[in-house]
C-alpha positions, 0 to 999 in steps of 0.5 A: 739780229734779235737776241732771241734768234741768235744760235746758243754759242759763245765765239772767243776772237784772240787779238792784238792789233786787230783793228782792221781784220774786226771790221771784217770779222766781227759783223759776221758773227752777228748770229753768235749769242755772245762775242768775247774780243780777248785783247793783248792791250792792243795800241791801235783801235781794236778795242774801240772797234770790237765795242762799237760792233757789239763785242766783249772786249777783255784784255789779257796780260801775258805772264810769259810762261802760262796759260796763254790767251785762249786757255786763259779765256776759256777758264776765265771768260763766265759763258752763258753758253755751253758751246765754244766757237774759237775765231781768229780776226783774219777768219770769217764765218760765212752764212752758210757755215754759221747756219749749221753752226745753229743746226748742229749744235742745237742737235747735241750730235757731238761735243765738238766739231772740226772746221776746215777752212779756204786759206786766202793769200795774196788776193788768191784761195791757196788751193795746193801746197799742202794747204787745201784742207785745214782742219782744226777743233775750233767748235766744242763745248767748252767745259771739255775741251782746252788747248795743250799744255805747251808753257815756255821759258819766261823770256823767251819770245814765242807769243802769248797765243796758242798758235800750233797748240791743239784742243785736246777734247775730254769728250769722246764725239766729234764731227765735221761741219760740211761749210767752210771758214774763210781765212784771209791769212796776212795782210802783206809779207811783212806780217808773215815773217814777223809773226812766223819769226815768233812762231819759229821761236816756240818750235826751237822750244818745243823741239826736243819734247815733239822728239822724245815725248809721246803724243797726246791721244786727246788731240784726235787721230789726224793731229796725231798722225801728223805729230807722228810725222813730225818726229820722223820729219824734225830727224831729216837733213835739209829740211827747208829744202824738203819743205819746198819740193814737198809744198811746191812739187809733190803738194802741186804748189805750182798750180797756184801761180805766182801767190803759190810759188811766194807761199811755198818759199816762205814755209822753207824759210819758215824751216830754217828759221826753226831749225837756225834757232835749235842749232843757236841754242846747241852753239850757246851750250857748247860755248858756255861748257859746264855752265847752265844757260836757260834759252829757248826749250831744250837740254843739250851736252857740252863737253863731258857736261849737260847744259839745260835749256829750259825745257816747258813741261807737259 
């Protein structure tokens, strides 16, 4: 496409071994003035891929703590466009969402935009399980908006991407695109597990400030209801087990077949894993008594001492 006739946004793609989803995710984002691939010094292709389909690529070097990588490129990155469009290599823009991307933001209606996206898993859309709306701010002008303040302890292995953090828009207009993201979640179940066991990580670090912390107003009503839950949720016994009837029988998980059924298993044992994790580190601290361990984001008692596990802070 013409320079001239490309829509004025800038779109960041986080990656790290990405070759294949590029190839995919790229060429459809034709339409974007300008494409900044952010890579994690990827060993595979991804940057030689991202070049060759006329992307940016900038690699970026994780400290272990903070900022991760799309905060990074947003206050590093020198865009020539005032809007921002956040894109994962497993998404694709389609034609019909990309066009009102053009129209929209040239109509300077708001400072950011939610999308929601169809979330493709096993070779089918996953229409149920809680997971028929997904709504997230990825489409802002990017002096605004930045992703929440969520460091973790150095060493601890949550990932150098803000996965579960929301942008928080120092703006007060926001609006939803009608056209969908299609996301093509996980290329097999191997890749599941790995990357929700990282995931699991950082909701053990995170655990006692979604407990005891107030939420963040600029994270917007609908984020902020579900944190909301998520307190009351984090105090229920048997969480995996209420996850799975949740996703599978109240959410109608079942109506999506045998992929459905693989989906809301694997979300329980997604629970479990973040709940194992909390219960290890409170079996660290009663283990070691008075001493002071450093493991994975809370502060739990030992005896008649309080044991410190580093928590991030806002």
């Amino acid at each position: 496409m013409p320079t001239a006739n490309r829509a004025r946004v800038s779109v960041i793609v986080p990656v790290k071994n990405e070759a294949e989803n590029l190839r995919r995710c790229l060429p459809a984002l034709a339409w974007a003035d300008e494409v900044f691939v952010v890579d994690s010094q990827s060993v595979d292709e991804t940057a030689k891929v991202a070049e060759a389909l006329g992307a940016t690529v900038v690699q970026f070097q994780f400290n272990g703590t903070y900022p991760k990588k799309k905060n990074w490129a947003l206050d590093q990155i020198p865009f020539r466009n005032e809007w921002v469009l956040i894109v994962d290599a497993d998404e694709v823009v389609v034609p019909e969402l990309a066009r009102e991307i053009a129209e929209r933001t040239a109509s300077d209606e708001a400072d950011g935009f939610y999308l929601n996206m169809k979330y493709f898993f096993l070779g089918r859309r996953i229409q149920h399980c809680g997971y028929a709306e997904a709504w997230n701010l990825r489409l802002f002008k990017h002096r605004l908006g930045r992703y929440e303040k969520m460091p973790v302890s150095p060493g601890v292995q949550t990932g150098d991407n803000e996965a579960h953090e929301h942008v928080e828009l120092q703006g007060g207009r926001v609006a939803r695109l009608r056209h969908e993201l299609d996301h093509h979640a996980y290329p097999s179940i191997a890749v599941w597990v790995e990357k929700h066991n990282r995931y699991a990580v950082w909701e053990a670090a995170m655990y006692e400030r979604f407990l005891s912390e107030p939420v963040p107003a600029s994270i917007g009503r609908g984020k902020r209801f579900k944190r909301r839950l998520k307190k009351l949720y984090l105090r229920l016994p048997m969480r995996p087990l209420v996850r799975f009837a949740y996703a599978y029988g109240f959410r109608l998980g079942f109506l999506d077949g045998r992929p459905g059924l693989v989906f809301c298993t694997l979300l329980a044992i997604y629970d479990f894993l973040a709940w194992a994790n909390v219960y290890e580190a409170k079996v660290k601290a009663q283990t070691l008594g008075s001493t002071t361990v450093t493991t994975s984001g809370t502060s739990f008692k030992a005896g008649s001492s309080v044991v410190r596990v580093a928590r991030s802070s806002p």
